[in-house]
C-alpha positions in Angstrom: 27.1 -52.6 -67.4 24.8 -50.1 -68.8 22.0 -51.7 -67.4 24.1 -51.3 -64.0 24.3 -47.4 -64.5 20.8 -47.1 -65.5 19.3 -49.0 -62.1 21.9 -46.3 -60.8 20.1 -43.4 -62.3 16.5 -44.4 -61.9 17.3 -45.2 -58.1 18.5 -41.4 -57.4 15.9 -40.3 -59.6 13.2 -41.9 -56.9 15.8 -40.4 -53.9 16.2 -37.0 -55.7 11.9 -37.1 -56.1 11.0 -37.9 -53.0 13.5 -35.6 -51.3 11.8 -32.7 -53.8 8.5 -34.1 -52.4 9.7 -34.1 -48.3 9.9 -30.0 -48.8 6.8 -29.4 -50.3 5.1 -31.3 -47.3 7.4 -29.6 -44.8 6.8 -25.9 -46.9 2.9 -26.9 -46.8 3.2 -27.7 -43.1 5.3 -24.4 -42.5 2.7 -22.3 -43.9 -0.3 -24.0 -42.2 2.2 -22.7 -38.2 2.3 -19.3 -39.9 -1.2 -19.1 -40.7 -2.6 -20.6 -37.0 0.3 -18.8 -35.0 -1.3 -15.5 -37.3 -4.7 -16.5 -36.0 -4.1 -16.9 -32.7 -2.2 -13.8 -32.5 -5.5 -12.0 -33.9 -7.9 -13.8 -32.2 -9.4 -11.4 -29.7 -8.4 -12.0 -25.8 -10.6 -13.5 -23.6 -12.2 -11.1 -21.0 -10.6 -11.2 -17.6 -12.6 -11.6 -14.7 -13.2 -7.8 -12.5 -11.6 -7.9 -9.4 -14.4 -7.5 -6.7 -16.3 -4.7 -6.0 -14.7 -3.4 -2.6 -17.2 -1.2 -0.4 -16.5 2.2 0.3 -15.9 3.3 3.9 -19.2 4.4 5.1 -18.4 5.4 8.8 -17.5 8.3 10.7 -13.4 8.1 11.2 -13.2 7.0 15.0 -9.8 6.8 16.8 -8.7 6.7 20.2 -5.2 6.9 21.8 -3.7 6.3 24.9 0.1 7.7 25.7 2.6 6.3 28.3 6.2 7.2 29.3 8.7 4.4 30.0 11.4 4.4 32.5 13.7 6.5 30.2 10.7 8.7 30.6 10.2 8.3 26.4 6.8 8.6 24.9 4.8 5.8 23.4 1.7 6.2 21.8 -1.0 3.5 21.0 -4.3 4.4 19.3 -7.5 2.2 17.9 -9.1 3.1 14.9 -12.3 2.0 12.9 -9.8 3.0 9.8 -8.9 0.4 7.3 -6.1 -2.3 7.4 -2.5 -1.0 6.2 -3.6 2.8 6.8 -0.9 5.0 6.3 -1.0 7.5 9.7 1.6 10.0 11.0 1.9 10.2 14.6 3.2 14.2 16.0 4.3 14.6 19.4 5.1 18.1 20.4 6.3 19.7 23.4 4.3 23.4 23.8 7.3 25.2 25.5 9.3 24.7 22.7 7.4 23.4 19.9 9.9 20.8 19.5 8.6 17.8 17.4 8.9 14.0 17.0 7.5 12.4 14.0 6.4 8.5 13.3 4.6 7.1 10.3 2.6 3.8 11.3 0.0 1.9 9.8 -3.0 0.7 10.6 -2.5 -3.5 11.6 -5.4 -5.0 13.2 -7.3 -1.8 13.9 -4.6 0.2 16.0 -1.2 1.4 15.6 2.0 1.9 17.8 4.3 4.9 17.6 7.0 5.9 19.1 8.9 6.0 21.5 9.3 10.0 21.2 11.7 12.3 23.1 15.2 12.9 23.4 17.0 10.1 24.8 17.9 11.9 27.8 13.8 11.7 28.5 11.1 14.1 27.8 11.3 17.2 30.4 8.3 18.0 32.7 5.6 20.2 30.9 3.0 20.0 28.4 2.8 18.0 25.2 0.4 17.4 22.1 -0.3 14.3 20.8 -1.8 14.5 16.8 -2.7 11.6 14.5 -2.8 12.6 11.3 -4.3 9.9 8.4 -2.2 11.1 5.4 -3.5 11.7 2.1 -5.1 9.4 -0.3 -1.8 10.4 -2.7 0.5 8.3 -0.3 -1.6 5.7 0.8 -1.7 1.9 -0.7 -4.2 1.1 -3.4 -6.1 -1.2 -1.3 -6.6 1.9 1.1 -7.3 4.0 -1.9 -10.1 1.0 -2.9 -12.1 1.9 0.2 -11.3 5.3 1.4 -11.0 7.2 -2.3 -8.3 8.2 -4.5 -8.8 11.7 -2.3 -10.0 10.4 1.0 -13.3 11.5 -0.4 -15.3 8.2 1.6 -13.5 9.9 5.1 -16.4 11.6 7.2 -17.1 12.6 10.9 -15.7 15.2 12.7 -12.0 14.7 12.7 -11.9 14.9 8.7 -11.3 18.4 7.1 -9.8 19.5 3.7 -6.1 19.1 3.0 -3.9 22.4 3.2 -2.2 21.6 0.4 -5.9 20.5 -1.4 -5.0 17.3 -1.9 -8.4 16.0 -0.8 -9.6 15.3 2.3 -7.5 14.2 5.8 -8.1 13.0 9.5 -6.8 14.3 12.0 -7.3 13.7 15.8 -5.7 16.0 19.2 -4.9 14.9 22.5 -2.9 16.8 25.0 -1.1 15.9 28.3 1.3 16.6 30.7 4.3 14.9 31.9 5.9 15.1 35.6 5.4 13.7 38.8 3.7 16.6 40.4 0.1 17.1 39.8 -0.4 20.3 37.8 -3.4 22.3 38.4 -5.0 23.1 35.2 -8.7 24.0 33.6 -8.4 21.9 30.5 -8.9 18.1 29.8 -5.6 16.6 30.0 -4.0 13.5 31.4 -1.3 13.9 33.8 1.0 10.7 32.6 3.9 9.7 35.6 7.2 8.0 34.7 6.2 3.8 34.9 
C-alpha cells in the first residue's frame, strides 16, 4: 500500500510542477504584451498625408442679379457670381419710402443664389426699392470658403470689396435699385422698372 501512496505523491508532484511551470510561461508571455503594447504606444506616429493645397481666389468679385415680382407682387431675387461654392451671402431688400427691410441668407450653389420672396404678404406697394448683396465675413463663412477666400476675406478684390465696419476683414457688397408699379416712372437714374408677372 505504501507503494500505492507513493505513485500517488510523485503523480501530483509532476501535476503540482508543471502547473508551477504553465505560470511562469503565461507570466513570461504577459510581460512580453506589456512590453510590445509599451512600444507601440511610444512608437512615434506615422505622418499623415496634407490635405491639398487649395488656390486662393485670384479674381475680381463679379456678381449680377436680376429681381422679379410674382403675382402676389412679392420680390424674388436671383444673382450669378464668380464667388466660390457654398458662399455664405445676405440678400437686403429695402423699400426707400420707408426704409423697411427684408433679409435672406443664401449661399452660393452652382455659381448663383436665390433669395426671397421679400415683401409683406399683402404685396410690395408701388415705389422705389434697393436691392444689396452682401458676401458676409470670413468669421461666418465655412472652412472650405475660408480655404480660398481667407480667414478675413483677405483674397476678395475688385471694386465691390471694401473693409468691414466692424473690422472684421474685408466684405463684398453689390447695389441695385428699381421700381415697382405698373406706370412707367420718369426718372434720371439707372433703374429697372419691374411689372407685376
Amino acid at each position: 500500500m505504501t507503494a500505492w501512496y507513493r505513485a500517488m505523491g510523485a503523480g501530483l508532484l509532476l501535476v503540482w510542477l508543471a502547473g508551477c511551470s504553465g505560470g511562469e510561461e503565461e507570466a513570461a508571455s504577459e510581460s512580453e504584451e506589456t512590453t510590445t503594447a509599451a512600444e507601440t504606444r511610444e512608437a512615434p506616429p506615422e505622418a499623415t498625408p496634407e490635405a491639398p493645397e487649395v488656390p486662393p481666389f485670384d479674381q475680381p468679385v463679379m456678381i449680377d442679379l436680376s429681381s422679379r415680382l410674382g403675382s402676389d407682387r412679392r420680390l424674388t431675387v436671383e444673382g450669378e457670381t464668380n464667388l466660390p461654392e457654398a458662399t455664405r451671402l445676405q440678400v437686403i431688400v429695402e423699400r426707400e419710402l420707408s426704409g423697411v427691410r427684408w433679409r435672406d441668407r443664401v449661399s452660393v450653389e452652382e455659381g448663383g443664389f436665390v433669395a426671397g420672396p421679400f415683401g409683406p404678404g399683402s404685396g410690395l406697394p408701388d415705389g422705389g426699392y434697393r436691392v444689396t448683396v452682401d458676401v458676409q465675413e470670413g468669421s461666418v463663412q465655412p472652412r472650405a470658403v475660408r480655404d480660398r477666400l481667407g480667414e478675413q476675406n483677405e483674397h476678395l478684390s475688385g471694386p465691390l470689396v471694401q473693409r468691414s465696419r466692424h473690422g472684421l476683414g474685408q466684405v463684398a457688397s453689390y447695389s441695385q435699385r428699381f421700381l415697382v408699379g405698373s406706370e412707367t416712372r420718369r426718372t434720371l437714374d439707372h433703374v429697372e422698372v419691374l411689372e407685376v408677372e
